[in-house]
N, C-alpha and C positions, 0 to 999 in steps of 0.2 A: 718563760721563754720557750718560744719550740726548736726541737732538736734538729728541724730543718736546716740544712746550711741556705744559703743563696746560691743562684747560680753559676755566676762566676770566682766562687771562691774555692779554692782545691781540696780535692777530696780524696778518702783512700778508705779500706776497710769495705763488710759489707754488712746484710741486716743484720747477721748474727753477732758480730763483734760489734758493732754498737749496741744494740740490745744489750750483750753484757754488760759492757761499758756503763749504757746509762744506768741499769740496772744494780752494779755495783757501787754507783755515784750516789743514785739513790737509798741503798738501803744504809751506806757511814751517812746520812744524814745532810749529804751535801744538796746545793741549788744550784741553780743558774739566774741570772737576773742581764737584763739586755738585750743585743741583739746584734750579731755580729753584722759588718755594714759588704756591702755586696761586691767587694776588689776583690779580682784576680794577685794582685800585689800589693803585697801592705806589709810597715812591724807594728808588732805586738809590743807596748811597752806591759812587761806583766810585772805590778808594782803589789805593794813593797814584797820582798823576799827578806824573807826574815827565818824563813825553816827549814828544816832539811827535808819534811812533809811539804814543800810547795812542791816540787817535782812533780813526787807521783799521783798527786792528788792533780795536777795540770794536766799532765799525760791520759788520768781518767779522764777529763771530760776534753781533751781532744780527741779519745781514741771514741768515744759517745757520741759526740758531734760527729764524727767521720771527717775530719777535718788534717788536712794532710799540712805540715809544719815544717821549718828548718829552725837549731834554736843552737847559738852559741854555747859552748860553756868549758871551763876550764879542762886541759890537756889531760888532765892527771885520770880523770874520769874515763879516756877513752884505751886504757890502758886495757892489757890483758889482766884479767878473764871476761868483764864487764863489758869492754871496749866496742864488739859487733853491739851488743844492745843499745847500747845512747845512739851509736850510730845509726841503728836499723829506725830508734825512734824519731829519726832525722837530723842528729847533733851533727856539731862542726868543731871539732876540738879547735881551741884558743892556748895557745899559749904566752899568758899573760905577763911572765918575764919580761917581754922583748916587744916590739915594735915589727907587725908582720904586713902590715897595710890591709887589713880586715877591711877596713871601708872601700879602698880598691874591688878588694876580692867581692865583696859583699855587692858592688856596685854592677862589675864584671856579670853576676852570676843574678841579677834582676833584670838587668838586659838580654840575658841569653835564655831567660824563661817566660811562659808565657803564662804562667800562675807560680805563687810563690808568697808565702807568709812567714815572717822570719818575726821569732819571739825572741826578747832579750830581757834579763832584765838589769834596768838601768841603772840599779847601784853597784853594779859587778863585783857584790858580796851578799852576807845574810847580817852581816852588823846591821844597826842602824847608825847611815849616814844622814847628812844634810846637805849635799849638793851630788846630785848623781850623776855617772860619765854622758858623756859626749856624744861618743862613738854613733849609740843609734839613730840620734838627730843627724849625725853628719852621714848618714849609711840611708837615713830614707830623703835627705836635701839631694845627695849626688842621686842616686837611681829615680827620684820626681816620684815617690811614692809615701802616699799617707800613712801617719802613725795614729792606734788606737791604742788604748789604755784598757788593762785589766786588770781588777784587784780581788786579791783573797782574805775574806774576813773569816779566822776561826771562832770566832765568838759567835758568828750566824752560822756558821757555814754557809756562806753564800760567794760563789765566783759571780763578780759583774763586768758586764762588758761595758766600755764607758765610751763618749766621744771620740770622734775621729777628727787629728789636726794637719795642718797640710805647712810643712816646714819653710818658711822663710829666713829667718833670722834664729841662730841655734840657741840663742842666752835669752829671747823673750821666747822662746815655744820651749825652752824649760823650764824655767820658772811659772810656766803658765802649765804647762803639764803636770808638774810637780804641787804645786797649787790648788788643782784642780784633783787631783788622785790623794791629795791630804781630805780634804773637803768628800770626796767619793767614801773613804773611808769610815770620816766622822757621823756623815751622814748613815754609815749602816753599819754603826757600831757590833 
């Protein structure tokens, strides 16, 4: 894959820190495979999560890509000392206790930008489950913006960028997502 973004998709950083970027993705052995698709606005479904190594291994080949991100993730994380950092790398502290209307907010904040990629990922844990939340289905149905699937194999070390689907109906475009990112998986064992 080339390190090229597309051009309506948002961007940050410049040659030098992507250089590093790719440059450090490269030498732990990591790939890329795919091709990110050319929206200004999209989510990321970045499946499965399973380590506490997806992060920053995510975070390298976005900061490589030059690829500018907003990405959920648990409150606890944006606390002091840590707290400017997730945040500087675009996080949105959750806190998942409670009921805050995330998809409002989420929905709010797609319409008031004019680029915007928002990563989640959909088991809103590192367990492994088998039926994953909701939330980003109903966060790219309300804002009318397509979901892409990205998965992390440590056996290859390969990040792939996978299909892009456009949400109609939340319980068949998961099962069809999730279906599809099992299958992405097997296939690059």
């Amino acid at each position: 894959m080339s390190y090229q973004l597309p051009p309506s998709v948002p961007s940050q950083g410049n040659r030098l820190s992507r250089w590093f970027f790719r440059s450090l993705f490269k030498v732990c052995g990591w790939r890329l495979k795919g091709t990110l698709p050319d929206q200004p606005k999209a989510v990321i479904a970045f499946a499965p999560h399973t380590s506490n190594w997806d992060f920053p291994i995510a975070i390298c080949i976005v900061l490589a890509l030059g690829l500018r991100i907003r990405y959920l993730g648990k409150a606890s994380l944006f606390k002091p000392y840590w707290g400017w950092l997730f945040r500087g790398l675009g996080g949105i502290p959750i806190d998942r206790s409670q009921t805050n209307g995330i998809v409002e907010q989420m929905t709010e904040a797609f319409a008031s930008h004019q680029q915007l990629i928002l990563a989640v990922a959909p088991e809103g844990t590192r367990s492994q489950v088998s039926h994953w939340k909701t939330g980003f289905l109903h966060i790219a149905k309300a804002a009318d913006v397509p979901v892409f699937v990205a998965t992390m194999n440590y056996q290859t070390k390969t990040i792939t960028i996978g299909q892009q689907y456009h949400i109609d109906d939340i319980e068949q475009s998961l099962a069809t997502i999730q279906h599809d990112v099992s299958q992405l998986v097997k296939k690059n064992p």
